[in-house]
C-alpha positions in Angstrom: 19.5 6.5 4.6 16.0 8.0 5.9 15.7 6.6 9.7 12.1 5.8 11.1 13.7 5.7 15.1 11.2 5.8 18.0 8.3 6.2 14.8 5.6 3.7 15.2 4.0 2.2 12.1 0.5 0.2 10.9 0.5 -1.3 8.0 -2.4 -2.7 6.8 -2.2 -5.8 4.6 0.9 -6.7 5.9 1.1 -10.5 5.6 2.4 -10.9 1.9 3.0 -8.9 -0.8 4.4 -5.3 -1.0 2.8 -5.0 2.2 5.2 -7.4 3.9 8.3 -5.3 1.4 7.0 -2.1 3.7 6.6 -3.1 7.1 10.6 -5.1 7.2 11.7 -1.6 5.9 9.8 0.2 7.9 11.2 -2.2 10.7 14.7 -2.2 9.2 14.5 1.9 9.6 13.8 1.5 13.2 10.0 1.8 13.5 8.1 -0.4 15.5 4.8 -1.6 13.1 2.0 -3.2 13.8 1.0 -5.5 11.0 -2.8 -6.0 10.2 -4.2 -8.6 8.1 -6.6 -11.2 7.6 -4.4 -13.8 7.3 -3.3 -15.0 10.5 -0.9 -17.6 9.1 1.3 -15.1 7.1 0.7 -12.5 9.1 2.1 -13.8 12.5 5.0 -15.4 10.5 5.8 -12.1 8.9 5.9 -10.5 12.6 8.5 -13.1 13.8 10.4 -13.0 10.5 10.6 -9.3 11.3 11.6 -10.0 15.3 14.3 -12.9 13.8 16.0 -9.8 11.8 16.3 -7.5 14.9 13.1 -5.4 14.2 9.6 -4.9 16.6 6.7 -6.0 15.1 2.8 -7.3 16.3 0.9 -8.8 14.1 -2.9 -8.7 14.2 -6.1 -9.8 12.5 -8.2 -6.8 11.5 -10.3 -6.5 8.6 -9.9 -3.6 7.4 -13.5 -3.0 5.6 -15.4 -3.0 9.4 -15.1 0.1 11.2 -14.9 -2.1 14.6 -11.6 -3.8 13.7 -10.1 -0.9 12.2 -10.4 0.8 16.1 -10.0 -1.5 17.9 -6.5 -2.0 15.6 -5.4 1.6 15.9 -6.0 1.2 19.9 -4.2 -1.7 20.5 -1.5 -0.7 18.8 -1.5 2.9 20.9 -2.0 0.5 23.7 0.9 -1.3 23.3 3.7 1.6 21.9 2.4 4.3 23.7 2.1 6.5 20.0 1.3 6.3 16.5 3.2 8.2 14.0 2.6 6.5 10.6 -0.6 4.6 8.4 0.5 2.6 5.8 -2.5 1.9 3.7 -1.7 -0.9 1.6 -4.5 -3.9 1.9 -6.1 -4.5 -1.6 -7.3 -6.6 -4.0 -8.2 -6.9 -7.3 -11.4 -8.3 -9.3 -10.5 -9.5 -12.6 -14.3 -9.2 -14.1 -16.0 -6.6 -16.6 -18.8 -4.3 -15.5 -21.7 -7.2 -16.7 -19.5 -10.1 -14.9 -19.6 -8.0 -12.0 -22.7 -8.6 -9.0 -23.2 -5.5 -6.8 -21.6 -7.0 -3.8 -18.0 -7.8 -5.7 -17.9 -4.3 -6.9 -18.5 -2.8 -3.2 -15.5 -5.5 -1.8 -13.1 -3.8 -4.0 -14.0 -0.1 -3.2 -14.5 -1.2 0.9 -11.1 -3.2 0.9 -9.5 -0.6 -1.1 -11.0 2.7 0.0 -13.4 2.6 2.3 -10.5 1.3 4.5 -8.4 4.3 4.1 -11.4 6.8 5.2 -11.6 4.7 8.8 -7.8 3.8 9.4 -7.8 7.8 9.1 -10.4 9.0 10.5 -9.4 6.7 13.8 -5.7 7.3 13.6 -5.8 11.0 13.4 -6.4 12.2 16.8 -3.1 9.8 17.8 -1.1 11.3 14.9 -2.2 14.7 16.6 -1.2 13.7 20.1 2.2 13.1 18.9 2.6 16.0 16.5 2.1 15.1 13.2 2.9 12.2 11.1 2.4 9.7 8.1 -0.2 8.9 6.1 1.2 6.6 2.7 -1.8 4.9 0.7 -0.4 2.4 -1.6 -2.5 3.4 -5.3 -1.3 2.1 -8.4 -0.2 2.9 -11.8 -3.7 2.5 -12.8 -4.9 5.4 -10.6 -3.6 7.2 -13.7 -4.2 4.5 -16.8 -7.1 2.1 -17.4 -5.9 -2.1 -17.3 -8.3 -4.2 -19.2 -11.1 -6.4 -17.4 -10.3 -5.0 -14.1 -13.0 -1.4 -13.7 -14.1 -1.9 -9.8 -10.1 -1.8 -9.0 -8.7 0.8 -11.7 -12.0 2.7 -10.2 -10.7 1.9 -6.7 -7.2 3.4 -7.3 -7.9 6.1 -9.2 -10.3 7.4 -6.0 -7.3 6.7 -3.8 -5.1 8.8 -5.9 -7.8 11.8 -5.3 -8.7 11.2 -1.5 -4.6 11.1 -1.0 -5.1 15.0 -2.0 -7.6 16.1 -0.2 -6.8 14.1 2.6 -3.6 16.0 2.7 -5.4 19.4 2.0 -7.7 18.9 5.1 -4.7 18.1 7.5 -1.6 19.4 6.5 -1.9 22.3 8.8 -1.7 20.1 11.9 1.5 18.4 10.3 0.2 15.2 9.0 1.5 14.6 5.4 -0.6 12.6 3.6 0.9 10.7 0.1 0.4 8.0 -2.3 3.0 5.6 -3.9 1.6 3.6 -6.8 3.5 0.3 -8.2 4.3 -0.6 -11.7 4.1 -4.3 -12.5 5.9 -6.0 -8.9 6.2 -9.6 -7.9 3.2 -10.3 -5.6 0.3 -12.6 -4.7 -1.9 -10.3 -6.7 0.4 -10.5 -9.8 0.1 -13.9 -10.2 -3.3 -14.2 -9.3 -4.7 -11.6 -11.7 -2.2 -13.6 -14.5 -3.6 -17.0 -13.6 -6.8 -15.2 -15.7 -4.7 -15.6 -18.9 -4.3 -18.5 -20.8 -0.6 -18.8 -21.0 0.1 -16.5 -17.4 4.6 -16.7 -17.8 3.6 -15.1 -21.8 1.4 -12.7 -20.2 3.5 -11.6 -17.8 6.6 -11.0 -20.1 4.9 -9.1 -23.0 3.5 -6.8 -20.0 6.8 -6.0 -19.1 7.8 -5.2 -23.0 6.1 -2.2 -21.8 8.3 -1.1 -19.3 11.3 1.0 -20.4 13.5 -0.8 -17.6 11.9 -4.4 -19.2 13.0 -5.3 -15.1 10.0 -6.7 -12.6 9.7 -4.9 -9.7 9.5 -6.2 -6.4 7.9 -5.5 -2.6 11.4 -4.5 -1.8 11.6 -1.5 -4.2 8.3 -0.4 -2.6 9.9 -0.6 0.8 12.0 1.0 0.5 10.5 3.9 -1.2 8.1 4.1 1.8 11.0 4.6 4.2 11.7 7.7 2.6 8.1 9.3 2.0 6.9 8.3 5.7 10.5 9.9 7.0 11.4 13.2 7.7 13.4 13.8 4.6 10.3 13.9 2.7 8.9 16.4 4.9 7.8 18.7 2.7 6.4 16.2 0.9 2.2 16.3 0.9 -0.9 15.5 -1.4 1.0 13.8 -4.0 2.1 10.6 -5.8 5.5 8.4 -6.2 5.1 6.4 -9.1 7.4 3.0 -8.8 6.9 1.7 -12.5 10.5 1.4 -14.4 8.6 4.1 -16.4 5.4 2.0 -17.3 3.4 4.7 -17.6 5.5 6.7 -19.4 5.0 4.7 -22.7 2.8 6.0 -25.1 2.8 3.0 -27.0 4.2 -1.1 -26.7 8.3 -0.8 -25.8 9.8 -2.9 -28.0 13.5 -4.3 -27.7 15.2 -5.1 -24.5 17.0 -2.0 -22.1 20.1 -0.6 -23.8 
């Protein structure tokens, strides 16, 4: 199994969700991660869940769309480890509305929470990932950086530009040793999930003929993007740069509505 030993880790939106899945593997694979979030609740629960199980975790409240919290997060947390060797870019959310439900200000939330983050965690973690001689860069995308989802176009846009600043992220910065990757989820168990099918009249039925899609016909869950994370932000996946893992059971694989269940 990929080891993270001595690495030290933020991930952003860490409180619930698949953020939470990647900072106890990231914590489990012996990397010492700094959770950020809004949520102060979950967040500092998450940090002594994590400290229960034998790992080394901080939680702190940063929000990730203001350039102030966002440095002041990547210093404390050079401050307090002495390094920083891995961004996990994973805060998000999602804006179930069409173009004409949408006002100006809840398109820019989604594209700030969900990309204008990345541009500052990078911008101020790179001179630390320098000092220490490369490192990690995993934004968390989607499968809809690849395929358009119904009544959601500020977040399908969203993911779709993570996807393509993943690349040229990696382009720009893979000479000084910083790999630079994306990992986009199927349909997984989170927060998110349920909130965007609480939209839906009958949210169990939605759910299920959504996952007629999936070849596997299996939910995924923050766990399975843990643990994929371990390996991409390790150095087995060191020659690994400017590209995508796609974590679907092969959703986007289908061409048209899977029907039957697996085997």
């Amino acid at each position: 199994m990929a080891t993270l030993a001595g690495k030290v880790a933020i991930v952003t939106g860490a409180a619930q969700g698949i953020g939470r899945g990647i900072a106890q593997a990231l914590a489990q694979a012996g990397a010492a991660v700094m959770l950020a979030d809004v949520n102060a609740d979950a967040g500092t629960a998450t940090a002594a869940e994590l400290a229960a199980q034998g790992g080394e975790s901080r939680y702190r409240h940063a929000d990730v769309t203001q350039e102030a919290d966002v440095r002041a997060l990547v210093d404390a947390t050079v401050a307090h480890y002495g390094r920083l060797d891995i961004i996990v870019n994973n805060a998000g959310i999602v804006a179930v509305q069409t173009v004409e439900e949408s006002s100006v200000d809840d398109w820019d939330q989604v594209m700030a929470v969900n990309v204008r983050s990345i541009f500052l965690t990078t911008k101020y973690a790179l001179p630390f990932l320098r000092a220490a001689g490369g490192g990690a860069i995993l934004n968390i995308a989607s499968v809809s950086s690849f395929v358009g989802q119904q009544g959601t176009p500020a977040y399908c846009a969203s993911k779709g530009a993570v996807l393509m600043l993943t690349k040229a992220l990696a382009l720009d910065y893979g000479r000084e040793r910083v790999r630079v990757n994306c990992l986009c989820p199927g349909i997984t168990d989170t927060p998110m999930l349920r909130f965007h099918a609480r939209h839906e009249a009958d949210p169990d039925a939605h759910l299920q003929h959504r996952l007629q899609r999936v070849p596997s016909g299996a939910m995924l869950y923050p766990e399975d993007m843990g643990k994929a994370a371990v390996f991409l932000c390790s150095d087995d996946a060191a020659g690994i740069t400017g590209t995508s893992l796609v974590v679907d059971g092969g959703y986007i694989a289908c061409a048209e509505f899977f029907a039957g269940s697996p085997g």
